[in-house]
C-alpha positions in Angstrom: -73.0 -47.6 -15.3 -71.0 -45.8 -17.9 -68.5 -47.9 -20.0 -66.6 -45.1 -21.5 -63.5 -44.5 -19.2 -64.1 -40.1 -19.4 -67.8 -41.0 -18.2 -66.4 -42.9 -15.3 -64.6 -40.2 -13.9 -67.2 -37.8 -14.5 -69.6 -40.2 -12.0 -66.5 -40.9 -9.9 -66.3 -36.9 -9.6 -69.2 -35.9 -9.1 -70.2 -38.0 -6.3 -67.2 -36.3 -4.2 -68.5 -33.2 -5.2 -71.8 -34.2 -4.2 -70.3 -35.3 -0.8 -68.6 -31.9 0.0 -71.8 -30.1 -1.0 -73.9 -32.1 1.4 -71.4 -31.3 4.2 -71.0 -27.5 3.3 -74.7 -27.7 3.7 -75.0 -29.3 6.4 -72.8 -27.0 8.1 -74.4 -23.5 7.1 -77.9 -25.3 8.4 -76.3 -26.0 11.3 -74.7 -22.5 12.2 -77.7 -20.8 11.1 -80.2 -22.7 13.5 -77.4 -22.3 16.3 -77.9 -18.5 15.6 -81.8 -19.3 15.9 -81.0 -21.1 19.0 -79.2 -18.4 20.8 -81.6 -15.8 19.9 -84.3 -17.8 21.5 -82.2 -18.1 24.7 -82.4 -14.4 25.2 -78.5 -14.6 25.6 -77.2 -11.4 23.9 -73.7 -12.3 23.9 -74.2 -16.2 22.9 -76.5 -14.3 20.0 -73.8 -12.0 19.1 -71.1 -15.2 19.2 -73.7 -17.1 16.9 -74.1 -14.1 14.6 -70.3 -13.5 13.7 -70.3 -17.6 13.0 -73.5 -17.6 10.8 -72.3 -14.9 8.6 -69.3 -16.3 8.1 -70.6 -19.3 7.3 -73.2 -17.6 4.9 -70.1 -15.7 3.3 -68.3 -19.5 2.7 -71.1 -20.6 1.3 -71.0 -18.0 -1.6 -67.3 -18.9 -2.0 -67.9 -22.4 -2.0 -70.8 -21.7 -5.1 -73.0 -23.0 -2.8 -75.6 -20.0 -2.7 -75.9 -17.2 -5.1 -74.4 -13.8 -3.4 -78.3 -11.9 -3.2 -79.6 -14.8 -1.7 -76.6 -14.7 0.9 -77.4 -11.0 0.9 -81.0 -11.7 2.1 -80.1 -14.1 4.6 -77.2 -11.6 6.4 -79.9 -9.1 6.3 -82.6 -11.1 8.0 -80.2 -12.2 10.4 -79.6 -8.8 11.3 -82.6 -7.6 11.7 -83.4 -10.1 13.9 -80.4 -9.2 16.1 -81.3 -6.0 16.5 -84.7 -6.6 17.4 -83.3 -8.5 20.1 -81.8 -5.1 21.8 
């Protein structure tokens, strides 16, 4: 444990950013395998649904520094193609 009040703060602040990481996480994981989920249904609108949310949640995740943009890219493109191998 740090005894310098600066370096207190720092641990202080990092473990909440920590903490919101994790959940932002969490929650891209989560849309993402509810997009996996509804393609394996065969449900074209419940895919479509899951699609919007995913991307969306892809395109926070950016924001949020959480993944860098080509990676986002490649992961908006494989969930398209996959989409539209569904039709």
């Amino acid at each position: 444990m740090p005894n310098i009040k600066s370096s207190k703060k720092d641990v202080i602040s990092s473990k909440i950013a920590y903490e919101k990481n994790k959940a932002n996480k969490s929650a891209l994981k989560t849309a993402l395998k509810k997009f996996e989920a509804a393609l394996a249904s065969g449900d074209k609108a419940a895919a479509q649904a899951a699609y919007v949310a995913a991307v969306k949640a892809v395109d926070q995740a950016v924001k949020k520094g959480l993944l860098h943009k080509n990676n986002a890219a490649r992961k908006k493109s494989s969930l398209t193609l996959k989409l539209n191998a569904m039709a």
